[in-house]
KESEDREN-932811 format. One line per field, with one value per residue (C-alpha): x, y, z; residue in one letter; residue number from 1. Coordinates in Angstrom, 1 decimal. Layout:
# residues N
px = X / ...
py = Y / ...
pz = Z / ...
residu = A / ...
num = NUM / ...
END
This chain:
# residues 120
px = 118.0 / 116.0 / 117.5 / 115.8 / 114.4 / 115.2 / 114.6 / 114.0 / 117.9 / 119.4 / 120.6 / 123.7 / 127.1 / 130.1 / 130.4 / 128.0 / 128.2 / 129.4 / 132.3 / 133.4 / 133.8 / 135.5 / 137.8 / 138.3 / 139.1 / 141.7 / 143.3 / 146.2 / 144.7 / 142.2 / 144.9 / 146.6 / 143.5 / 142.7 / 146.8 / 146.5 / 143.3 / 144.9 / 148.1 / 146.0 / 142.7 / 145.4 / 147.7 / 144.9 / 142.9 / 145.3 / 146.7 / 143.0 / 142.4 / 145.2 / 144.5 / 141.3 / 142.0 / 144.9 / 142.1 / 140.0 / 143.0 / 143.8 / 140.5 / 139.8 / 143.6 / 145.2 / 142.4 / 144.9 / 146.8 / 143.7 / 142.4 / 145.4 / 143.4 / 145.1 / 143.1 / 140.8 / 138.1 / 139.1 / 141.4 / 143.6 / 140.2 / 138.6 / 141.3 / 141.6 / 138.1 / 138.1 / 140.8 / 139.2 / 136.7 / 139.6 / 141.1 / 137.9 / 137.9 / 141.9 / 141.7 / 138.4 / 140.0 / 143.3 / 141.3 / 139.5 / 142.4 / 143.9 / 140.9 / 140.8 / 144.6 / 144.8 / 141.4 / 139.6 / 141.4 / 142.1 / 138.5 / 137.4 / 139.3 / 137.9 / 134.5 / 134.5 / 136.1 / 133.2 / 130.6 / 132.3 / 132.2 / 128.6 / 127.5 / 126.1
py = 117.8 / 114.9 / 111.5 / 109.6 / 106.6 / 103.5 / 104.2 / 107.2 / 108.4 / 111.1 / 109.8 / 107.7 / 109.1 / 107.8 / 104.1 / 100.9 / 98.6 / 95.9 / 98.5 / 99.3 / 95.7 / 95.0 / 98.4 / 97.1 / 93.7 / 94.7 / 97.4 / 96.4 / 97.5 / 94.5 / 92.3 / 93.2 / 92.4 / 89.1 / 88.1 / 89.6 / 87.6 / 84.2 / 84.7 / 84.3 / 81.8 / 79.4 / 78.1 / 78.6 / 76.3 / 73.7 / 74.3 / 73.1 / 70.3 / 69.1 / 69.5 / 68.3 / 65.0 / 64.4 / 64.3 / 62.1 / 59.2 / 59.1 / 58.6 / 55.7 / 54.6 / 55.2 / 54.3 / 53.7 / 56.9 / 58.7 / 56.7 / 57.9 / 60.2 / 63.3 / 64.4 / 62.5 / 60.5 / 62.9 / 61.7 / 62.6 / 62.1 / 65.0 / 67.4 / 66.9 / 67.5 / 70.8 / 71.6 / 72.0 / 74.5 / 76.5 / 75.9 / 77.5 / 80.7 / 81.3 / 80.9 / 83.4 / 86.2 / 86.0 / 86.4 / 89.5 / 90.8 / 89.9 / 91.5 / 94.7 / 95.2 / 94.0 / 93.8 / 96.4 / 99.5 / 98.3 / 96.7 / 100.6 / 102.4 / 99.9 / 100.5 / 104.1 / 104.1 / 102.0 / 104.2 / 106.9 / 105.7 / 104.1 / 107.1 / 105.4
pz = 109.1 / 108.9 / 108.0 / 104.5 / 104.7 / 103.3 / 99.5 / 99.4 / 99.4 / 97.8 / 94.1 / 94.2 / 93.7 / 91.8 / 91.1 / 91.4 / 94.3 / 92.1 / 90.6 / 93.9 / 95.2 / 92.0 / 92.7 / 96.5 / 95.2 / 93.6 / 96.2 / 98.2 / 101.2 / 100.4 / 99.9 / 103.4 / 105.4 / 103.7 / 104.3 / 107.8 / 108.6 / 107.5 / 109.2 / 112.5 / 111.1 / 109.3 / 112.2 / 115.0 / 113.0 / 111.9 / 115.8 / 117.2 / 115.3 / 115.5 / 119.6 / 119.0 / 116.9 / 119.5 / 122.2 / 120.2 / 119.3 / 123.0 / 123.9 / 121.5 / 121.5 / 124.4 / 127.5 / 129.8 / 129.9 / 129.4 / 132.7 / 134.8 / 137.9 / 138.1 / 141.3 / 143.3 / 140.2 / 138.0 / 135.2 / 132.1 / 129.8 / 132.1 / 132.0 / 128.2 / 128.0 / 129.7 / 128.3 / 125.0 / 126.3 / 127.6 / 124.1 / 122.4 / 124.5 / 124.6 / 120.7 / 120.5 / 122.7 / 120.8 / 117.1 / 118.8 / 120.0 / 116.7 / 114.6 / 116.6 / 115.9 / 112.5 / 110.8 / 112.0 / 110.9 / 107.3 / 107.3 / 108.6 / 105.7 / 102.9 / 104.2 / 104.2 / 100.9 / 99.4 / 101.5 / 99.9 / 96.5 / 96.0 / 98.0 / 100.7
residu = X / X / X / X / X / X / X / X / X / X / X / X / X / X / X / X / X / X / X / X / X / X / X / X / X / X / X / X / X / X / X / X / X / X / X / X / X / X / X / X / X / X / X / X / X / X / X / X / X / X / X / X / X / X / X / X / X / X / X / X / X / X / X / X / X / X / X / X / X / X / X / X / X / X / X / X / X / X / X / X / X / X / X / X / X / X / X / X / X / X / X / X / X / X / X / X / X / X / X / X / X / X / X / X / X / X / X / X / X / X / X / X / X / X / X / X / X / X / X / X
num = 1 / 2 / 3 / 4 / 5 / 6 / 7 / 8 / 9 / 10 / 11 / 12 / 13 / 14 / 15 / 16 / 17 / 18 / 19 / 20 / 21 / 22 / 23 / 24 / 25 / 26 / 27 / 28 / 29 / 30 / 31 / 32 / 33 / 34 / 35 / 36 / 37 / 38 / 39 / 40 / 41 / 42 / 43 / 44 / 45 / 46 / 47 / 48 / 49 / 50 / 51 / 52 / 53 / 54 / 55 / 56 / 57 / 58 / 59 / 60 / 61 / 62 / 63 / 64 / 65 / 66 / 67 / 68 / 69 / 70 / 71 / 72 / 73 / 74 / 75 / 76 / 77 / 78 / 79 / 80 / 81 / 82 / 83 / 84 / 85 / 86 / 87 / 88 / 89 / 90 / 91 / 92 / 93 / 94 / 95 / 96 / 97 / 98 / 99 / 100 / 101 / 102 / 103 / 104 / 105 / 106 / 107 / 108 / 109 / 110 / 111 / 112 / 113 / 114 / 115 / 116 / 117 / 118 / 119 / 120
END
């Protein structure tokens, strides 16, 4: 069978787009993935500033520890620094690890539901 084109689907069944969010927004399900995605995006972020302003005080505040070499011409400053890239990518494979755990599935099943509604 051939798939329709873009506008030219078969009639819509059930509920409106703008019903169905309003159903999903409402469901509990809903409610679990938006408490499940700030139980990870809350500390993380309030975890990497806090990194990150800590980095930027020392730099301006405290030269002289951030001048201590570590190995060689490289010093404290340059560790910190690279540290912060590190810091980026630890932080984005946890969240992905995180999403495919705990947002994902309950994302999945709201989706389908709303697919399933609208008729899409």
């Amino acid at each position: 069978m051939a798939r329709a084109r873009r506008g030219q689907n078969a009639p819509q069944q059930g509920k409106s787009s703008e019903q169905a969010y309003a159903d999903l927004a409402g469901d509990p399900g809903f409610a679990q993935l938006k408490r499940n995605y700030r139980r990870f995006a809350i500390p993380a972020t309030i975890a990497f500033l806090v990194w990150y302003v800590t980095y930027v005080v020392c730099n301006n505040w405290a030269r002289g520890f951030m001048d201590t070499p570590v190995i060689g011409h490289v010093n404290v400053a340059v560790v910190f620094g690279l540290l912060q890239f590190v810091s980026t990518f630890v932080i984005a494979a946890l969240y992905a690890r995180h999403a495919g755990r705990e947002l994902d599935p309950l994302a999945t099943q709201l989706r389908e539901r709303f697919e399933s509604e609208t008729g899409r």
